[in-house]
Backbone bond lengths (Angstrom), bond angles and torsions (degrees), N, CA, C in turn:
res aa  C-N    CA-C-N  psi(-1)  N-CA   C-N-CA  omega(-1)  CA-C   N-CA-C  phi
1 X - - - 1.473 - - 1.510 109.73 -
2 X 1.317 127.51 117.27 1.157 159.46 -179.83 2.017 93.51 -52.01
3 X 1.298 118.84 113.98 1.891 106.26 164.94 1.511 109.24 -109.89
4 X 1.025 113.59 149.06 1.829 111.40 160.22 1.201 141.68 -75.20
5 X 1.497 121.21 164.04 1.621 112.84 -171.93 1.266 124.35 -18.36
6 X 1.765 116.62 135.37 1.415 98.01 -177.46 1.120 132.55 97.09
7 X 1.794 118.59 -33.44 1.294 111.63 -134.83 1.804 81.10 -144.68
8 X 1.925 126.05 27.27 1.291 113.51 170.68 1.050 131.66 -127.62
9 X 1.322 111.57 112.24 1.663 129.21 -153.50 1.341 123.13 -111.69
10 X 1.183 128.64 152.85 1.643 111.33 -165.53 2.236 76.76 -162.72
11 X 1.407 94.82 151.58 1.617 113.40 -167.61 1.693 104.95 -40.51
12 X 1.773 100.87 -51.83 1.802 104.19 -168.75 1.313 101.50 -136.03
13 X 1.591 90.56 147.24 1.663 114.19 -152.34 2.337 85.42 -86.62
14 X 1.020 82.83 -157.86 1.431 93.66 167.08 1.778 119.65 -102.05
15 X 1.683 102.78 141.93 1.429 93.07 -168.53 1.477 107.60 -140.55
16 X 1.140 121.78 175.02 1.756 114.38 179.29 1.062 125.60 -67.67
17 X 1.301 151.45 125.21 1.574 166.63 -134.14 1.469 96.89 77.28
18 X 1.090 134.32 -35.15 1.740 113.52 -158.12 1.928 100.81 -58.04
19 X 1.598 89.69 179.08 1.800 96.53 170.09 1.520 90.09 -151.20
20 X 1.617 73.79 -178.87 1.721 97.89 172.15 1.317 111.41 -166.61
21 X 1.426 131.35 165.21 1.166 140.07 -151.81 1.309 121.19 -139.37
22 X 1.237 130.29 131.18 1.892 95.90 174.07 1.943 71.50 -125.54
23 X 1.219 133.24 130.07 1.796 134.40 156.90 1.410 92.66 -58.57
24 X 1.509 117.50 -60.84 2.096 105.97 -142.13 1.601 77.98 -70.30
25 X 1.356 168.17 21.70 1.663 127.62 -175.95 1.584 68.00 -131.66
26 X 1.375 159.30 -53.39 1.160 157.84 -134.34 1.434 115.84 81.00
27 X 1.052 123.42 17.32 1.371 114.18 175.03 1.397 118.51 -116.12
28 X 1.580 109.06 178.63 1.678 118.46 -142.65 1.696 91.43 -158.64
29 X 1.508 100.46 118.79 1.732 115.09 150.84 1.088 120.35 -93.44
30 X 1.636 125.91 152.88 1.394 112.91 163.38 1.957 67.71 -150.48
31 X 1.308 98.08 139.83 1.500 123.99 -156.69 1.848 92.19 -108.82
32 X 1.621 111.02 128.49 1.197 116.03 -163.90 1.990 99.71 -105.74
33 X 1.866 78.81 -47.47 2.090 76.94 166.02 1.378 81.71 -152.44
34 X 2.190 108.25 145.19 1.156 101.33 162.59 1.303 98.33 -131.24
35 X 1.456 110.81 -147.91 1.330 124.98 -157.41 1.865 116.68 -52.41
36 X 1.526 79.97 -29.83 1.619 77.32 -172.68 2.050 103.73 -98.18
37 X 0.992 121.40 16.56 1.091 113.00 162.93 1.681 112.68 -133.02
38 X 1.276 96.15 32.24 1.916 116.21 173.89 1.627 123.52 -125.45
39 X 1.120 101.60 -5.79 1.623 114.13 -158.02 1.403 121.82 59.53
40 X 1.311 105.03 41.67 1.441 122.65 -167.38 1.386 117.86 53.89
41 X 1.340 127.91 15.01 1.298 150.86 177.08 1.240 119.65 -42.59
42 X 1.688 110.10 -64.05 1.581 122.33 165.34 1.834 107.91 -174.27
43 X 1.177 86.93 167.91 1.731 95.86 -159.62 2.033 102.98 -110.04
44 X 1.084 110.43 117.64 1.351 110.10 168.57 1.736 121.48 -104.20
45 X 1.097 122.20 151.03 1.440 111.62 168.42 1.978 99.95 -175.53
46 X 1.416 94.95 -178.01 1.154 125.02 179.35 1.074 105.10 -78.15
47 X 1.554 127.21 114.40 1.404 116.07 156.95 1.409 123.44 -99.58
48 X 1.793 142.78 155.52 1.130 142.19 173.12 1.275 115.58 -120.95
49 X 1.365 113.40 136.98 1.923 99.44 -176.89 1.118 105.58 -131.38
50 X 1.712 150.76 88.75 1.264 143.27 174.98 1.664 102.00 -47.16
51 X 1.620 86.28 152.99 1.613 104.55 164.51 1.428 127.09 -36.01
52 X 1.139 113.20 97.97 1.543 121.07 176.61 1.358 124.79 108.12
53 X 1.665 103.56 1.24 1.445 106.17 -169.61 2.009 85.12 -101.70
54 X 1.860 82.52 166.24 1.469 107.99 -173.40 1.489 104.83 -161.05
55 X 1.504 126.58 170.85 0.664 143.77 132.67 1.669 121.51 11.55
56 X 1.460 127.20 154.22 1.379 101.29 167.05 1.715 107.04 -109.63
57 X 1.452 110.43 -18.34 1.091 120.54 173.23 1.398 113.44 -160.15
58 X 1.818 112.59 165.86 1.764 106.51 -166.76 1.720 81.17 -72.17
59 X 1.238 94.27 174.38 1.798 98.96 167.75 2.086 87.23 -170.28
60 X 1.314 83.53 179.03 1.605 105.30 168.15 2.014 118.96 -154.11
61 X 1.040 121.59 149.95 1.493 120.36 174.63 1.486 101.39 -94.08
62 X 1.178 104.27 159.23 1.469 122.38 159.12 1.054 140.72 -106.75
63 X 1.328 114.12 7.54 1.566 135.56 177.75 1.532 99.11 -160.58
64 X 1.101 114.06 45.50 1.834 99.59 171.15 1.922 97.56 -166.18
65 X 1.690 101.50 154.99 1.412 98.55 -165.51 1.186 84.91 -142.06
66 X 1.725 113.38 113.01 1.689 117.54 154.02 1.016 123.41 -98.31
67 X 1.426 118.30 170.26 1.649 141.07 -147.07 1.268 105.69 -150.83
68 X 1.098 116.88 142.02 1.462 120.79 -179.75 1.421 111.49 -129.38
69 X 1.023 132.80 163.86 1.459 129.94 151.04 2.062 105.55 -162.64
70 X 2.006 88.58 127.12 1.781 94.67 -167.78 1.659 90.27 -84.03
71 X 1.485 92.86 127.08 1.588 111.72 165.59 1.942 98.92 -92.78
72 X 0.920 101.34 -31.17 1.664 78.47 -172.43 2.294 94.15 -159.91
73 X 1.359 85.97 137.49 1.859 99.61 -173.53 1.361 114.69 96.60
74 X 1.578 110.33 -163.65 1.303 108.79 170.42 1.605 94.95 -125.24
75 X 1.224 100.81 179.52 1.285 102.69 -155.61 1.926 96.77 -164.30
76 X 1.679 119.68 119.95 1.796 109.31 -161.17 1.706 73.91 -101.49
77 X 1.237 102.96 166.47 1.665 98.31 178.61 1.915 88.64 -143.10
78 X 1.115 144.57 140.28 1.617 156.21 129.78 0.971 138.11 -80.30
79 X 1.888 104.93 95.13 1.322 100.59 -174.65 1.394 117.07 -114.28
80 X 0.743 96.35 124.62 2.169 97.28 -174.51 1.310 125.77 54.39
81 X 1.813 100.70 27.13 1.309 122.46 153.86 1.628 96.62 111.92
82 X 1.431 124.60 -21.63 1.331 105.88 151.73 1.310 144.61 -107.40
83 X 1.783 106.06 143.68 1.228 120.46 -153.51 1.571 111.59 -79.55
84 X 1.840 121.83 138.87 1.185 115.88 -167.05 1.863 108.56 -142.87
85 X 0.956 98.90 141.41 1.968 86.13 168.82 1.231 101.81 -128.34
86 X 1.177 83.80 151.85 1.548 106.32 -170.63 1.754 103.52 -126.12
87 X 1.857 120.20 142.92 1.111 118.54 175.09 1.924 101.31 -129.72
88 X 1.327 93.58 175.66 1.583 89.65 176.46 1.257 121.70 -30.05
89 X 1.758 111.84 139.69 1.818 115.78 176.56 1.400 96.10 97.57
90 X 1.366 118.89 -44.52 1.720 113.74 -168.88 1.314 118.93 -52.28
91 X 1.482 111.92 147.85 1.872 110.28 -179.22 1.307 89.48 -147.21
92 X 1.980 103.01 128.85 1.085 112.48 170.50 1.651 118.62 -126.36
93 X 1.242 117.46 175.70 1.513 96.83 -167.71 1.935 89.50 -149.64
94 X 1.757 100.13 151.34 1.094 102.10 179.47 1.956 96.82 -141.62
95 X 1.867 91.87 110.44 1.578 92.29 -175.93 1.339 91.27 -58.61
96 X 1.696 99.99 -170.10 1.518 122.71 166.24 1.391 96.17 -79.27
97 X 1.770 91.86 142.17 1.785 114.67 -167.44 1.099 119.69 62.72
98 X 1.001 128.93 47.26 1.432 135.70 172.36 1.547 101.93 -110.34
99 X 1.108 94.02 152.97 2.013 97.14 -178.18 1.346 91.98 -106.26
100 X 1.601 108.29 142.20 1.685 102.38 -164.38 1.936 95.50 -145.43
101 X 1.128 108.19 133.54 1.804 101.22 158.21 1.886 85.35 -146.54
102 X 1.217 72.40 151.35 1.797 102.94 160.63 1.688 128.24 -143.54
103 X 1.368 110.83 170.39 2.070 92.30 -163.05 1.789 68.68 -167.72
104 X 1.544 97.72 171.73 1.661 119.89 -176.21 1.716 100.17 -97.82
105 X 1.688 141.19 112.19 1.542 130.14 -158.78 1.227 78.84 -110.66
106 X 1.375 128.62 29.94 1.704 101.08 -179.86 2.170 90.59 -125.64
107 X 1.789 120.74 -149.30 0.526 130.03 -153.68 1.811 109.57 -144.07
108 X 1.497 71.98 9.13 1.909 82.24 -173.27 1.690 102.53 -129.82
109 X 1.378 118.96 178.34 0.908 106.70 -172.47 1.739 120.69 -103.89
110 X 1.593 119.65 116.58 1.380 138.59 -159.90 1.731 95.32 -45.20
111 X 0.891 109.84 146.26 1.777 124.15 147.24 1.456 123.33 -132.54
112 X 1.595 118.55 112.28 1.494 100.27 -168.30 1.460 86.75 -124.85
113 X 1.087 125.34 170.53 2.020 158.84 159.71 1.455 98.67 -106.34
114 X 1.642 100.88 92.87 1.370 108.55 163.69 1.806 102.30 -110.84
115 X 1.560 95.88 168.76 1.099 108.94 -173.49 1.861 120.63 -151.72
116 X 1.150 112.11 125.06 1.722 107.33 -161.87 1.277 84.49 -116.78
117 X 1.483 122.76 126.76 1.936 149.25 149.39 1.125 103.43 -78.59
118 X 1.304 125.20 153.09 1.508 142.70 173.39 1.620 106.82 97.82
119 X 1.728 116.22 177.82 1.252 120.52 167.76 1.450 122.28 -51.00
120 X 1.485 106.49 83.32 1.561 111.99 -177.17 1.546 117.61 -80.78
121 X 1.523 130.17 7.15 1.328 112.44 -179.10 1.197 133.08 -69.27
122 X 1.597 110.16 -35.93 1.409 134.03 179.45 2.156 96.69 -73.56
123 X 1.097 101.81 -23.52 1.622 92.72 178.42 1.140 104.48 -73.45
124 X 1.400 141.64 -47.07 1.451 159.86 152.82 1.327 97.89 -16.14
125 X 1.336 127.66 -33.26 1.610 110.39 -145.92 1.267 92.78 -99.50
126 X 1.637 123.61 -50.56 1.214 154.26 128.06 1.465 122.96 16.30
127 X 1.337 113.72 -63.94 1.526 127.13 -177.34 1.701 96.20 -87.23
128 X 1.091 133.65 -46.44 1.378 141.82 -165.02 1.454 91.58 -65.03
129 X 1.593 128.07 -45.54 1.980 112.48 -167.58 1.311 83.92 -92.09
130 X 1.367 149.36 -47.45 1.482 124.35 -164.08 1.845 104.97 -57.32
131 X 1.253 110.71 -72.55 1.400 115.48 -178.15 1.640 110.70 -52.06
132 X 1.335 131.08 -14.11 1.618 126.59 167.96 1.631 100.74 -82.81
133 X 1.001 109.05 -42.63 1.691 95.23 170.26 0.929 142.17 -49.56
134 X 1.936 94.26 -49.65 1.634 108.98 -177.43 1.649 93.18 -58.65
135 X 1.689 139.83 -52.43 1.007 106.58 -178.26 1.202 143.02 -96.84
136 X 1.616 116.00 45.93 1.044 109.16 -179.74 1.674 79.04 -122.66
137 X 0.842 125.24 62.03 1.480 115.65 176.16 1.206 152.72 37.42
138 X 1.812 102.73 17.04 0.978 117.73 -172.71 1.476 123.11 -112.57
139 X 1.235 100.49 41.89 2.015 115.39 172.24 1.657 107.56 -139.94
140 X 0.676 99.11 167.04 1.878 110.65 178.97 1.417 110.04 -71.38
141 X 1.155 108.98 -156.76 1.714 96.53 -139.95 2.208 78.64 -100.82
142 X 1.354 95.62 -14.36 1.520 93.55 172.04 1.940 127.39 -92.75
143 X 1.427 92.44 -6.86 1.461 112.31 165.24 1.562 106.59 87.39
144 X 1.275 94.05 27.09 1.729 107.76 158.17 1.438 123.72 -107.95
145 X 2.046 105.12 114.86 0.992 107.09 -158.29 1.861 124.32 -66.31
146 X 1.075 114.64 -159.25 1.747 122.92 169.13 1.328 107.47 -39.15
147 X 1.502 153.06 156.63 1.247 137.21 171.45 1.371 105.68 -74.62
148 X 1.277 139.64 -48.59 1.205 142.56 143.74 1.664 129.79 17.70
149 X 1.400 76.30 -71.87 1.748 110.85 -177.74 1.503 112.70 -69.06
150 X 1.548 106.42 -48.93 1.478 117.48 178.53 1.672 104.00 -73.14
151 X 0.882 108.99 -21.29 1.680 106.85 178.43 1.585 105.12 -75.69
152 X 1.270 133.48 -54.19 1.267 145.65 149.98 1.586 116.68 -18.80
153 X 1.016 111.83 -62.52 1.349 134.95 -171.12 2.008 104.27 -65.10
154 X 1.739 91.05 -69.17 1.402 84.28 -169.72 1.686 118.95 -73.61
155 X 1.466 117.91 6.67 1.662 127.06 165.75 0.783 116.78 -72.87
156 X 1.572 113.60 -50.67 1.287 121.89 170.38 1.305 115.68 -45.34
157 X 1.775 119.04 -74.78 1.482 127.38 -170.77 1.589 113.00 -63.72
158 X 1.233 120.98 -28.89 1.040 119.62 174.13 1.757 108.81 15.82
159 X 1.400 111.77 -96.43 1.517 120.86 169.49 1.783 120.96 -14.59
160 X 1.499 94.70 -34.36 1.257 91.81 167.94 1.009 170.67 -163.25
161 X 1.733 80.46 37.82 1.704 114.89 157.18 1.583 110.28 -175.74
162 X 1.258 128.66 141.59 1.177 152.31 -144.26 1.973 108.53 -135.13
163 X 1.084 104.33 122.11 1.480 109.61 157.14 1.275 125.91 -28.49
164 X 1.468 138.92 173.83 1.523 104.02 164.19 2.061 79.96 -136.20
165 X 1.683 115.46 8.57 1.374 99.65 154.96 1.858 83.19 -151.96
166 X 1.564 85.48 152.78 1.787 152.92 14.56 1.521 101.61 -93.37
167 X 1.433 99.78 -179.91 1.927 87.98 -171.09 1.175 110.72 -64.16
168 X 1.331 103.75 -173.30 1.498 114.19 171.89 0.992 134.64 -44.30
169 X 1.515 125.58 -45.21 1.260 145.31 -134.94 1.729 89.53 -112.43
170 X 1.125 131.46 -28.89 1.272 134.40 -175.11 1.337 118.76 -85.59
171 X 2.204 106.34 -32.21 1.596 107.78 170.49 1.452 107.78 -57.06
172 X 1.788 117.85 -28.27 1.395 112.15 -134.11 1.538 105.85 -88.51
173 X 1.683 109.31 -21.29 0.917 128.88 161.04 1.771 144.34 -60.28
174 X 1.445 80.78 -40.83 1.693 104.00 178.54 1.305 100.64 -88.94
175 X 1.573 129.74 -42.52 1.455 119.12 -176.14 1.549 126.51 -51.74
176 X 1.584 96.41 -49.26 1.289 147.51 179.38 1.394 100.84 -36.41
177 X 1.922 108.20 -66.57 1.251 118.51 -175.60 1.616 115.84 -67.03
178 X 1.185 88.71 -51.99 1.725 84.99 179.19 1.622 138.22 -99.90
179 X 1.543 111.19 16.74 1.016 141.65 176.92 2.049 113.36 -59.83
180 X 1.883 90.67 -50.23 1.589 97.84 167.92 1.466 122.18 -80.97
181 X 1.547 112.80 -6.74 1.321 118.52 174.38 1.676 110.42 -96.19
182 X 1.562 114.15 -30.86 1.845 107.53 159.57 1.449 109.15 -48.11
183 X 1.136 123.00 -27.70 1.684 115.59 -137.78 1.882 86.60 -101.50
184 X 1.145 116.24 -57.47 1.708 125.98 167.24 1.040 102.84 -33.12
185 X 1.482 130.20 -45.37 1.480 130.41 -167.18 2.036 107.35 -100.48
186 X 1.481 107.20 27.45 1.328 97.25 166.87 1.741 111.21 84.87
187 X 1.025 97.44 -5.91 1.718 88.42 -172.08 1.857 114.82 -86.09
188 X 0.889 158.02 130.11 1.263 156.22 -126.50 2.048 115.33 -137.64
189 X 0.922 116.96 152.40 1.669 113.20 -178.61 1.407 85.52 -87.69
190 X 1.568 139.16 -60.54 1.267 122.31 -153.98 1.807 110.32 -135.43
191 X 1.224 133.23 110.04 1.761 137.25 164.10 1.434 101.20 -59.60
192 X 1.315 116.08 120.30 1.572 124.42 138.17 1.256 120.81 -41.45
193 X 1.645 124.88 -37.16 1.538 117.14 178.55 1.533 122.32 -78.90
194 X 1.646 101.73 -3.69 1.807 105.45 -176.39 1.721 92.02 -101.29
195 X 1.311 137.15 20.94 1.028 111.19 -168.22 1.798 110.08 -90.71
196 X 1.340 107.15 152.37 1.753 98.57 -169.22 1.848 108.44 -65.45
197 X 1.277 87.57 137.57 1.774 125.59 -175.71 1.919 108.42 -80.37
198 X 1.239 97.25 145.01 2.112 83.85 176.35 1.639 94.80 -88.65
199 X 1.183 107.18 139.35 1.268 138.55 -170.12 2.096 101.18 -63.64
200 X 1.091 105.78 162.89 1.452 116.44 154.02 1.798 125.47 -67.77
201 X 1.521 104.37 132.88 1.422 98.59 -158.51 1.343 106.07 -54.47
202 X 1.719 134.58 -22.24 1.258 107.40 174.48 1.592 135.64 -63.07
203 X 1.282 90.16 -25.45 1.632 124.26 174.05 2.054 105.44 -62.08
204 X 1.329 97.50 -54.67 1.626 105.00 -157.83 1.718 81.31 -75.73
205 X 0.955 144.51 -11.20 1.918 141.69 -169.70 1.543 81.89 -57.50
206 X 1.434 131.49 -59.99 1.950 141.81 -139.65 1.497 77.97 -47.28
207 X 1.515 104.60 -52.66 1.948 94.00 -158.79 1.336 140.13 -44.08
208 X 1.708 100.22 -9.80 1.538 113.50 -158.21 1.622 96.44 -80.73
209 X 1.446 106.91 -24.78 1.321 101.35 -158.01 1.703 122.71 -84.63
210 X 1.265 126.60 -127.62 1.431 112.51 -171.54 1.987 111.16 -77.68
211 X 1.603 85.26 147.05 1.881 93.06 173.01 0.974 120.08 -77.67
212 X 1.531 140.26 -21.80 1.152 132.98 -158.29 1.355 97.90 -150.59
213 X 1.394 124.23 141.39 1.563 146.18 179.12 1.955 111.29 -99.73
214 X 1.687 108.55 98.99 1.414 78.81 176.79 1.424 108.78 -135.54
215 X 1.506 99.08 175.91 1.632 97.23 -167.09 1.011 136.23 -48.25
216 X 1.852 146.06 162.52 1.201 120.83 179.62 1.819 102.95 -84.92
């Protein structure tokens, strides 16, 4: 049974050792503390970005503020339209509403310590069906799903995270409209089978290390 905004819950939140995967964008979580060992507070982890992977689209939150910092590669980051790279040591930060993309500008493979503040559970739910899609093959080669699906998706999340094109007023409309027609047609806000997995112990080691990511 399908619930509404707000209102989607499943037994366990996200916690340290788990991962997640998206193949089509190239990137890789391994979760250091999440929701369920934060008070849903905020979610830290390991991020990985093979060569060429990015983002699937710019976007921004409206109640949530990430942080980055590159442990290893380079890494171009876009924030509110200006373009930046960042290499090891770097810390970048994206308040709430900020228009944000990031991608790997180097040739090796990225490692960053990101970190999301604010009500992160519903982001959890969020990152887990986009990145379960991308690998089950069901988004474009940029890891944007069916329009359908993304209409579904972004009604739902709305709260907590937003496109940063077409404007506003045009998602709110189009989502709006076809959001009850994804859902008729089977398409879902959240899969039980994309939900994040505990990682391999070399993988689950990241968790031991620091709780909190902060600015330079």
């Amino acid at each position: 049974m399908e619930l509404g905004a707000h209102h989607l819950y499943r037994p366990c939140e996200m916690k340290a050792g788990d991962e997640l995967e998206n193949t089509r964008t190239g990137e890789r979580a391994v979760i250091r503390r999440g929701s369920e060992d934060t008070n849903g507070e905020y979610l830290l982890g390991d991020l990985f970005v093979a060569p060429g992977g990015r983002l699937a689209a710019a976007h921004y939150h409206p109640s949530l503020e990430e942080r980055w910092e590159v442990v290893a590669g380079r890494v171009a980051f876009l924030l509110d339209g200006r373009e930046q790279t960042a290499e090891p040591g770097a810390k970048v930060v994206a308040p709430p509403g900020t228009v944000h993309d990031w991608w790997n500008a180097g040739d090796t493979e990225v490692h960053v310590l990101a970190e999301v503040r604010g009500p992160v559970v519903r982001f959890e739910r969020m990152l887990e069906t986009l990145w379960g899609l991308g690998s089950a093959g069901k988004t474009n080669r940029k890891g944007v799903p069916h329009p359908l699906q993304l209409a579904v998706l972004m009604n739902e999340y709305d709260d907590v995270m937003r496109l940063a094109n077409p404007p506003r007023l045009v998602q709110k409309v189009l989502f709006g409209t076809f959001a009850p027609l994804g859902r008729l047609s089977g398409y879902r806000t959240w899969y039980p089978e994309y939900a994040a997995k505990p990682a391999d112990r070399g993988s689950a080691a990241l968790s031991t290390a620091a709780d909190r990511l902060e600015p330079a």
